[in-house]
C-alpha positions in Angstrom: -17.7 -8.4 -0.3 -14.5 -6.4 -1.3 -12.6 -7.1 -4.5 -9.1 -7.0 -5.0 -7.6 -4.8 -7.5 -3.7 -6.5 -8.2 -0.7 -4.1 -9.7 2.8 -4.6 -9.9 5.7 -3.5 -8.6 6.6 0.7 -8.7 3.2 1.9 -8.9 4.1 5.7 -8.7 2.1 8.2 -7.2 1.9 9.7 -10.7 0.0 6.0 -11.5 -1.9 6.7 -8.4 -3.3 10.4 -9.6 -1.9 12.0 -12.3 -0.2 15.3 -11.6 -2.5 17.2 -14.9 -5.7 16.8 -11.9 -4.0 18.5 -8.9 -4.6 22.2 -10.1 -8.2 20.7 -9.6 -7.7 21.0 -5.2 -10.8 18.0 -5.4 -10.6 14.8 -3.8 -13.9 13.4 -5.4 -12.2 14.2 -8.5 -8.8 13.0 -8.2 -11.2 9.5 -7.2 -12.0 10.1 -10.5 -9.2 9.6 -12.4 -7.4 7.5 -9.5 -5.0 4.8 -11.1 -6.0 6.5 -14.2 -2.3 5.9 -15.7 -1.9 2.2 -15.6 -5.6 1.4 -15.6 -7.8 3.9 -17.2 -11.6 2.0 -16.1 -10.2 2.0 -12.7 -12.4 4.8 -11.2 -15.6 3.2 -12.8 -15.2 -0.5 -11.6 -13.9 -0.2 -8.3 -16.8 -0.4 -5.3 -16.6 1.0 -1.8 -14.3 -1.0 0.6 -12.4 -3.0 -2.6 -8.3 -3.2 -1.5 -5.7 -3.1 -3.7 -2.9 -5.9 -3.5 0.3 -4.4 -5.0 4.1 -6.1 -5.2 7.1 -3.8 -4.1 7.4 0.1 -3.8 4.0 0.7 -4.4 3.5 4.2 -4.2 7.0 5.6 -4.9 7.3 8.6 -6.9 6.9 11.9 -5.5 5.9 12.5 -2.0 2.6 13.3 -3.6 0.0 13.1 -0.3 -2.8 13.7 -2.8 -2.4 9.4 -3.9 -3.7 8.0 -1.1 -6.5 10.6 -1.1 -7.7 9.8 -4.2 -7.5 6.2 -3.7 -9.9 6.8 -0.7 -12.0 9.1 -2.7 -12.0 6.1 -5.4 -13.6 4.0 -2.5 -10.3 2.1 -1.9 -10.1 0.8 1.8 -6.7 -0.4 2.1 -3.5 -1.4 0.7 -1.5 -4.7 0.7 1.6 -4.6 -0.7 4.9 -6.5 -1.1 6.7 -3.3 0.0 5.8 0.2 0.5 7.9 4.2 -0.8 8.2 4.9 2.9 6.6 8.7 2.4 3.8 7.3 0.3 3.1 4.5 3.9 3.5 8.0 5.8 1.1 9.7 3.8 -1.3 7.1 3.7 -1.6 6.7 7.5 -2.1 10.6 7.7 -4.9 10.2 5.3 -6.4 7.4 7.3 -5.8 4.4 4.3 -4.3 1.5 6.2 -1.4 0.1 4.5 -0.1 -3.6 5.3 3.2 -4.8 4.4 2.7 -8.7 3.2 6.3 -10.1 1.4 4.7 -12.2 -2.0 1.0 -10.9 -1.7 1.1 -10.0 -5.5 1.2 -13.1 -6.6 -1.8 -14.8 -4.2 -4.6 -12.6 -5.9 -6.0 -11.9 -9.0 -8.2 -8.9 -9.9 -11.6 -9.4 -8.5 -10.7 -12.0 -5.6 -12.6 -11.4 -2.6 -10.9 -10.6 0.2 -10.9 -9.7 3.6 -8.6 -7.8 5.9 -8.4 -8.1 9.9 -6.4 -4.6 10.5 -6.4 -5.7 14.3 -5.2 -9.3 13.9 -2.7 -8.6 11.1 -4.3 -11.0 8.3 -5.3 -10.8 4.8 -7.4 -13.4 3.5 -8.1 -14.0 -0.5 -11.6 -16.0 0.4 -11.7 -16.8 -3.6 -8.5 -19.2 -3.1 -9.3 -20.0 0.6 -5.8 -18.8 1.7 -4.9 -16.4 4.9 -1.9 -14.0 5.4 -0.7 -13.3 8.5 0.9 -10.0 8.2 2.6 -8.0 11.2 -0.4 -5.9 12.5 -0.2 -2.1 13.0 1.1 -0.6 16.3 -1.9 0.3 18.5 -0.9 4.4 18.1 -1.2 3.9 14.1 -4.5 2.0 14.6 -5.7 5.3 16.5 -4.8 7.4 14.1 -6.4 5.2 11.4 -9.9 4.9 13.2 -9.9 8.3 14.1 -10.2 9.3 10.1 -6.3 10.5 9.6 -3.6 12.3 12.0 -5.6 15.5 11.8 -8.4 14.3 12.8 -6.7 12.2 15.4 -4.9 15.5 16.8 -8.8 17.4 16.6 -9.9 14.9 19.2 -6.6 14.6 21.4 -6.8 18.7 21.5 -10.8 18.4 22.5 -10.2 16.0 25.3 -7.6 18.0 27.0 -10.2 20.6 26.9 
């Protein structure tokens, strides 16, 4: 089952991954040293498919797209936050993360929860507490984009069809 990793509000990309590993050009490494800033055992005690649960402006900062790479690379599956930096939601969606928007998530988990998230149906649910979150669910063309890997991969098979 997932865990939920809870942060505050204005999480920077810079919290996300620092810009000293950049120069690197290495996603597995920028997993690495994901969230490194605010919480430096991040990286060794997340698991595959964990979420993070965030309050408001999570991930403003600098349009860095390398964040929500290395928060996939970190094994993060998805985002819920109070509010989002609207290049960092843009970014994210490119790089295949979903990203929900849930107004006074923050305060409904606490690190290591379990929860679960229903992209399709727009809820979160924290099964620790027993509570669900009905959040407003993505647009069917983001949802594309999202299960096709990221917008490049999305556009790779759009171009192959038309072939």
């Amino acid at each position: 089952m997932a865990k939920a990793w809870v942060y505050g509000d204005h999480v920077s990309t810079d919290d996300i991954i620092a810009g000293r590993y950049l120069a690197k050009h290495d996603p597995q490494e920028w997993g690495r040293h994901a969230m490194e800033n605010i919480d430096p055992e991040f990286s060794k005690r997340v698991s595959p498919g964990d979420v993070i649960v965030a309050g408001r402006d999570f991930g403003c900062g600098s349009s860095r797209e390398q964040a929500p790479i290395a928060l996939k690379a970190a094994g993060i599956s998805a985002v819920v936050a109070e509010s989002f930096a609207r290049i960092f939601y843009r970014n994210a969606i490119n790089q295949g993360l979903p990203v929900l928007t849930c107004p006074g998530i923050r305060k409904e988990f606490r690190n290591g929860d379990e929860i679960e998230i229903d992209l399709k149906g727009g809820v979160v649910r924290n099964l620790s507490a027993g509570k669900e979150f009905k959040v407003s669910p993505l647009p069917p063309f983001i949802m594309e984009i999202l299960e096709a890997g990221g917008l490049v991969s999305h556009l790779k098979k759009k171009l192959e069809g038309k072939r």
